[in-house]
C-alpha positions in Angstrom: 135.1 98.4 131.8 136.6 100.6 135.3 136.3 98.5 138.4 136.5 95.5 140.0 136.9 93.1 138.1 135.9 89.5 140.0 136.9 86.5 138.3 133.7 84.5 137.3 134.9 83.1 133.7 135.3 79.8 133.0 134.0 78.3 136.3 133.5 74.8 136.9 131.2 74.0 140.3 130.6 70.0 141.2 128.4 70.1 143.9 127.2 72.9 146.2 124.9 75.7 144.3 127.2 78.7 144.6 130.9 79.9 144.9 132.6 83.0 145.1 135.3 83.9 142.8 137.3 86.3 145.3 140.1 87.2 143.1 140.6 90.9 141.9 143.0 91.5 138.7 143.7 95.5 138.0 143.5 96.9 135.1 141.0 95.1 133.1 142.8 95.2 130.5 146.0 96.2 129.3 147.8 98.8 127.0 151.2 99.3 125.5 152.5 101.3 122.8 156.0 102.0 121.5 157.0 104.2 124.0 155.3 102.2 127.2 156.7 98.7 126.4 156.1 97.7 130.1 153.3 97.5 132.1 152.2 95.3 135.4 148.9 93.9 136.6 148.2 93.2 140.0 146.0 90.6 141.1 144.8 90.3 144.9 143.4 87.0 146.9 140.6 88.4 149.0 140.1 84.9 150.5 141.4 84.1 153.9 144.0 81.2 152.5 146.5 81.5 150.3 146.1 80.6 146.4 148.2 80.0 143.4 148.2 80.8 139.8 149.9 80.3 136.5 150.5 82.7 134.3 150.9 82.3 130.6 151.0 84.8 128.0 149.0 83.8 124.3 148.0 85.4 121.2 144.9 86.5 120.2 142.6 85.7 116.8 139.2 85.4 116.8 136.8 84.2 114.1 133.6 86.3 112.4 131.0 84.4 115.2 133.6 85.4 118.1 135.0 82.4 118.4 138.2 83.6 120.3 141.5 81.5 119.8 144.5 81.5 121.6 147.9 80.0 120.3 151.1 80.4 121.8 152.9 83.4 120.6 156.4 85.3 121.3 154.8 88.7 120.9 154.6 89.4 125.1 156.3 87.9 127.7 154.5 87.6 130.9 157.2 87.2 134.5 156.8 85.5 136.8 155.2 82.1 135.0 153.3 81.6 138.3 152.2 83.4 141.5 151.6 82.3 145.4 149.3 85.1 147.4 149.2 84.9 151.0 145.5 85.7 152.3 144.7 88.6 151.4 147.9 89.5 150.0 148.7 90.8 146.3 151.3 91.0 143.8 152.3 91.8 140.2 152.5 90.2 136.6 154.8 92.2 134.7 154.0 91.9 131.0 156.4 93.1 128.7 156.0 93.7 124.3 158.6 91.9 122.4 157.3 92.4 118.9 158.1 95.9 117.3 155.0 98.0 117.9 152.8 98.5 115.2 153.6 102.0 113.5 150.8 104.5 112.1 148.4 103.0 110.1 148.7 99.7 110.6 146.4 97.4 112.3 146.6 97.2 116.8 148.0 93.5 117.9 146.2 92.3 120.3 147.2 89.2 122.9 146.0 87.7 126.1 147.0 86.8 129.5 145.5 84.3 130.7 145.2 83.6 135.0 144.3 80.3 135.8 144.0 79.0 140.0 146.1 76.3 140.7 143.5 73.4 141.3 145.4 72.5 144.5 145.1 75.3 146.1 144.2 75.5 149.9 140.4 75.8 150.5 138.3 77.8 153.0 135.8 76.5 154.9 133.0 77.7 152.4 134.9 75.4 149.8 134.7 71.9 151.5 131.9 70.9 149.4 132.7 72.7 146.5 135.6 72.4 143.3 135.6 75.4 142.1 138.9 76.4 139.2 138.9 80.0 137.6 140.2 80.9 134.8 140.3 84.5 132.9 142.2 85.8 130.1 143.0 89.5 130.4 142.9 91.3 126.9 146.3 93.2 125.9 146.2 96.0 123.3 150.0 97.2 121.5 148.5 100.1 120.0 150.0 102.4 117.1 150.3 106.1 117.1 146.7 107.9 116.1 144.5 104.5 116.9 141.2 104.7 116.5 138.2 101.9 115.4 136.0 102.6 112.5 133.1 100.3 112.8 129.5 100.2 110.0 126.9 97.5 109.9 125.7 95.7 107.2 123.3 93.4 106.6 123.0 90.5 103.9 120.4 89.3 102.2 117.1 87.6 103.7 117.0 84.0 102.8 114.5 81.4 104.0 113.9 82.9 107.0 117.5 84.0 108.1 120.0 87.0 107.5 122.9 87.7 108.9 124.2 90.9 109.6 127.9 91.9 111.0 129.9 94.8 112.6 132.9 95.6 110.6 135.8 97.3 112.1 138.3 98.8 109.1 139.8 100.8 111.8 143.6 100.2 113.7 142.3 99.8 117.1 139.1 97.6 118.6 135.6 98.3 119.7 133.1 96.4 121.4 129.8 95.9 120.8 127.5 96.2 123.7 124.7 94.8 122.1 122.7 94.5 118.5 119.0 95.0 117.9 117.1 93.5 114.7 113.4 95.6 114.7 110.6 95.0 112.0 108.3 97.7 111.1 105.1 97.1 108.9 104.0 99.9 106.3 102.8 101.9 108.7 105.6 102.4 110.6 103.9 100.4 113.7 106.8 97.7 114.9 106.2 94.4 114.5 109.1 92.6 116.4 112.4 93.8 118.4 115.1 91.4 119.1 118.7 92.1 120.5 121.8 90.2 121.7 124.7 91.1 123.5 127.7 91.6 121.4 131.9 91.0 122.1 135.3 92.4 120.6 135.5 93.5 117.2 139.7 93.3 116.7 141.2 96.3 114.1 140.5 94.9 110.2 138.1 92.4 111.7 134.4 91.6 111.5 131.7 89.8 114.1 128.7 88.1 112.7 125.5 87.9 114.0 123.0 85.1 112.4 119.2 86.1 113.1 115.7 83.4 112.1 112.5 85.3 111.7 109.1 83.6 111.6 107.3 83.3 108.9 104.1 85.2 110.1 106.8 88.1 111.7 108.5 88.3 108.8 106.1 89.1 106.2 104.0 91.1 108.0 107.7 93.2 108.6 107.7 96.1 105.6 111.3 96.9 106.5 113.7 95.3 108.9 116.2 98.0 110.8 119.0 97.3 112.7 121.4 98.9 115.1 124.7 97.8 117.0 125.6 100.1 120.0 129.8 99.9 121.0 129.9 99.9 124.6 131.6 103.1 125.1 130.0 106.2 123.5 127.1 107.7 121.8 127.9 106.1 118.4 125.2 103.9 116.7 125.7 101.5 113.2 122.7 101.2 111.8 121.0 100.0 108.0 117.9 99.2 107.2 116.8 96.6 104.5 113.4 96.0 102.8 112.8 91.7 103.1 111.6 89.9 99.9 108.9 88.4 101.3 109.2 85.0 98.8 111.9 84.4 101.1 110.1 84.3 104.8 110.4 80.9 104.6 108.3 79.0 107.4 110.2 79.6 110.7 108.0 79.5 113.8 110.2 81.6 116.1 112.1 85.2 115.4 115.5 85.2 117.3 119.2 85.4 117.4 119.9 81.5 118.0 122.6 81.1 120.1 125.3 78.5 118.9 125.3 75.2 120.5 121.9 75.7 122.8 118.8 73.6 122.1 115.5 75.4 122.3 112.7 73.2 124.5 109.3 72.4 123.6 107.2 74.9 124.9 105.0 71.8 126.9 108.1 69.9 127.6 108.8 68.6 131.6 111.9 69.1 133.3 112.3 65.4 133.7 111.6 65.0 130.1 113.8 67.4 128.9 117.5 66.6 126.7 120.2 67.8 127.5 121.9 70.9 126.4 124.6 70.9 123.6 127.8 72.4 124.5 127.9 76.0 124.4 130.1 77.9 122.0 133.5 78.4 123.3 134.2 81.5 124.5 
């Protein structure tokens, strides 16, 4: 999570086939505790105009798929409201805590600040043809004394084809989940199918589901089904293991984690032929 850290969320192209996002936001992410109430972020235009952005401080809740949601909130406060860079210039967003930090024990609060370019901002050369507006929202962590996550996996049960499993954190502070892996082993230990997905934010006293299909041949030829999340930082691994009632394969024809809102093809389907896509899942 060190680094640059380009801005390449949220971007909307119309026309043209590529566009760099050359903004640069430092940290990543941001931390405050009772006795650090104030921090700044600085945020640098590496084109060669200038650009604008608003600035706008939000809460943060997200629901057990990730869905993240951001209403208003009075928690931070977030100065100045908007920012003009001159080329390859830079300045700071000072974000200050206005709720009491959270004391021992008690759950992190977490908010958002989100970045957005000013759609009329001047354009280089590179960005006649192209509209191109970024938007990221920059994570903010008021953590209490002794914070730490505590994260297990579990698993429900297999029903018609599907399970869900889901990392829960009963920690005070966050972790994310790098990614999750579902593998199914037949009686002789030999595997039988691996799938994984890329995983997000688990907040402090929070959960994040994962829904997983399995195909009726995979699945009952699977004797156990084992899986494992991996945070992003650290050696740490969640794992369980569950044996499947095989009355309950159901007839699924692919084994996957579907991902919300996307349409799977026919294998034999054309390009011209194909529908379109369903919105994607916010982020």
């Amino acid at each position: 999570m060190r680094g640059r850290f380009l801005l390449a969320l949220w971007v909307f192209l119309v026309g043209g086939s590529s566009a760099r996002a050359a903004t640069d936001i430092q940290p990543p992410f941001v931390t405050v505790t009772a006795e650090k109430t104030v921090e700044t972020v600085t945020v640098t235009n590496d084109r060669g105009v200038a650009a604008g952005y608003e600035i706008e401080a939000l809460g943060w809740e997200q629901k057990v798929d990730g869905e993240v949601l951001l209403p208003a909130t009075d928690g931070i406060r977030v100065e100045p409201a908007s920012l003009d860079i001159a080329p390859h210039g830079r300045a700071e967003i000072r974000v200050t805590t206005v709720a009491p930090a959270p004391k021992e024990g008690e759950a992190e609060k977490v908010y958002r600040i989100r970045i957005r370019e000013r759609p009329d901002r001047p354009r280089e050369d590179s960005e006649q043809q192209i509209q191109m507006i970024a938007t990221v929202t920059l994570p903010v962590f008021q953590v209490p004394p002794q914070a730490a996550p505590q994260a297990r996996l579990e698993a429900g049960p297999l029903g018609k084809g599907r399970l869900s499993l889901a990392v829960v954190n009963d920690g005070t502070a966050h972790t994310y989940v790098r990614e999750v892996t579902m593998t199914g082993r037949d009686a002789k230990g030999n595997t039988v199918f691996s799938i994984n997905r890329n995983g997000w934010y688990v907040l402090a006293h929070g959960r994040l589901e994962f829904a997983a299909a399995l195909s009726a041949r995979d699945c009952r030829r699977s004797s156990t089904l084992a899986m494992t999340a991996h945070p992003l930082e650290g050696d740490e691994i969640w794992s369980t293991t569950i044996t499947p009632d095989h009355r309950q394969c159901g007839r699924g024809k692919d084994t996957e984690f579907p991902i919300p809102g996307m349409v799977r093809l026919p294998a034999k389907l054309g390009p011209a032929q194909a529908p379109p896509l369903s919105p994607p899942a916010k982020p």
